[in-house]
Wavefront OBJ file of the C-alpha trace (Angstrom):
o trace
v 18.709 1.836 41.521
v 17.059 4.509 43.626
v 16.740 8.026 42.375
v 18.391 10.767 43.523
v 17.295 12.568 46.246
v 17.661 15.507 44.673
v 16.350 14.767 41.236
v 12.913 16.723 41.242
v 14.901 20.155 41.978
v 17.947 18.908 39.336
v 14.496 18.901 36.605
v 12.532 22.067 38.203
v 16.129 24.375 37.821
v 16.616 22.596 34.863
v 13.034 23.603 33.296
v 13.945 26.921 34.165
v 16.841 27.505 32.505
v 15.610 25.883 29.365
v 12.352 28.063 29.462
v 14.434 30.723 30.512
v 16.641 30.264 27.226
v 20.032 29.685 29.463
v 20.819 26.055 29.046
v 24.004 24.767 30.511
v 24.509 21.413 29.814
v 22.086 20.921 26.490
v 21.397 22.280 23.304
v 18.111 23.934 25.097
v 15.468 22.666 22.427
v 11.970 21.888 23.734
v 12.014 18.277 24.102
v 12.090 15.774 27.110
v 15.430 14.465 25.740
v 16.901 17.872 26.105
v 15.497 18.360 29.722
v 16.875 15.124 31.059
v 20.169 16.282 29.756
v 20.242 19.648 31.060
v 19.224 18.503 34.277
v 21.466 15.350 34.813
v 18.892 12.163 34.820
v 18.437 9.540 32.477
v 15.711 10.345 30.192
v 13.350 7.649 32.314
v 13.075 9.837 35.232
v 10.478 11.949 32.964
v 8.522 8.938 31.374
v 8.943 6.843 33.865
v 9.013 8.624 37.566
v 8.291 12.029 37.181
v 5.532 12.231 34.474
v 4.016 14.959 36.156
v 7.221 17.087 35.648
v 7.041 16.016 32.292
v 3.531 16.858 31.841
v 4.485 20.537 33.313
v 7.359 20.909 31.183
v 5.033 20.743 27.791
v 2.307 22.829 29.859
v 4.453 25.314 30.014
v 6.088 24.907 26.555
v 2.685 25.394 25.307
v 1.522 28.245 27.300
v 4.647 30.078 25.911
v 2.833 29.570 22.904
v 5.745 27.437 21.331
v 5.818 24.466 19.896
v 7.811 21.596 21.300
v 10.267 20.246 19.065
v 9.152 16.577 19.390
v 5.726 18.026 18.599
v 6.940 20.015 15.344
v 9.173 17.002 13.758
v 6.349 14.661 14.024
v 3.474 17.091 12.733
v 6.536 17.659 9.449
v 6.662 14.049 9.420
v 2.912 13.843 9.148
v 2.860 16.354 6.337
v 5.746 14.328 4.263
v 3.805 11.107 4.566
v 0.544 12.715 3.509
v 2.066 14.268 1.078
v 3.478 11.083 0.019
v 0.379 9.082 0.347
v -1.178 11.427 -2.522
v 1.162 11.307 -4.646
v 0.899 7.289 -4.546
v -2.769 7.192 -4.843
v -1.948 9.083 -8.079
v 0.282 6.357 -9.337
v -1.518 3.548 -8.578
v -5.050 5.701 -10.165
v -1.924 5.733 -13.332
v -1.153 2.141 -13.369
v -4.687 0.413 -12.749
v -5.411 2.930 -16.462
v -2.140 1.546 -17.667
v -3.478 -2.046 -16.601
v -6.777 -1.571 -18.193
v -5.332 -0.315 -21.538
v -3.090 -3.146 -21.458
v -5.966 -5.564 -21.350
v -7.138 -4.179 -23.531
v -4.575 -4.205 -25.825
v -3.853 -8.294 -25.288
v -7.366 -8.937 -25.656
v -7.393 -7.308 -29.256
v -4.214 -9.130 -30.094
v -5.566 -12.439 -29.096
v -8.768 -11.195 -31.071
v -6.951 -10.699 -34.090
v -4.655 -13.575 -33.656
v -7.364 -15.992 -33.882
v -8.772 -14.446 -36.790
v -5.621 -15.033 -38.929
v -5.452 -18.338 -37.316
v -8.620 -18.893 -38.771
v -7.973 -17.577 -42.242
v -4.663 -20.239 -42.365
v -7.081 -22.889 -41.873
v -9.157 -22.349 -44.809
v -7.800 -22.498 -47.625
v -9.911 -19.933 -49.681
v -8.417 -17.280 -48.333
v -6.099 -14.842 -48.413
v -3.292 -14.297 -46.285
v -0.402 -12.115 -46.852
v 2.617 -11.724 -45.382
v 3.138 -8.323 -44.552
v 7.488 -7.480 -44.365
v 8.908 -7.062 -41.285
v 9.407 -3.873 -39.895
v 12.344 -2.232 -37.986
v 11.564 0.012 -35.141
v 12.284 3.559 -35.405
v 15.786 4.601 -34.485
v 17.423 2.111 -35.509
l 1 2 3 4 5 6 7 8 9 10 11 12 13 14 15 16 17 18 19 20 21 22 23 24 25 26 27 28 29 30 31 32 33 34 35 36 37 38 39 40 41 42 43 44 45 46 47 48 49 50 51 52 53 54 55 56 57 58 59 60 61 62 63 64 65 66 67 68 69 70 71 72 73 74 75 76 77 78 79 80 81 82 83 84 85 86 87 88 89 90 91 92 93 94 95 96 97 98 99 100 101 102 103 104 105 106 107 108 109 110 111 112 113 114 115 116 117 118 119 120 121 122 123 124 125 126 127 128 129 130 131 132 133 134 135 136 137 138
């Protein structure tokens, strides 16, 4: 399928009006997606045939001193996931501690364990049995 012959107008009148801030046939937001709408192409006319109209398009975004909205989501996006990122380098930093206390606490139980397994074996001494104990709340 051949492109219109047209097509490179359809976009340049089409950039216009979105720069301009007088879309017709989009919601007029900064974006490639938007431009292909307004101007009646599929979306691969930009990427595909007319990158250079593409590349003017965010040129000219940019020299506006605006943003593009593809540009903005994905720099928010950034700042979630970095913000995310921290906050699970905190929780692991958390649960290698809680790992490490853990160990610790097995390795005294097995410690101790062995110890009273020891004092069962001989006979000389003494081993009490302490009652049990319920936990609080209850």
């Amino acid at each position: 399928m051949s492109p219109a012959p047209d097509e490179r107008e359809r976009i340049s009148a089409a950039m216009d009006r979105i720069l301009g801030g007088t879309p017709q046939h989009s919601n007029g937001a900064l974006t490639i997606v938007a431009l292909a709408v307004e101007a009646g192409v599929p979306r691969s006319a930009l990427t595909q045939r007319h990158t250079d109209l593409k590349a003017e398009f965010y040129d000219k975004v940019r020299a506006r001193g605006a943003t593009p909205d593809s540009e903005r989501r994905l720099r928010q996006q950034v700042r979630k996931l970095k913000e995310l990122r921290t906050a699970d380098a905190q929780e692991i930093a958390q649960l290698r501690a809680d790992v490490e206390a853990l160990v610790g606490a097995l390795h005294q139980a097995t410690a101790e364990n062995s110890h009273l397994r020891r004092q069962l074996v001989d006979r000389h001494a003494v081993v009490r049995v302490l009652p049990a104990q319920t936990p609080p709340g209850r």
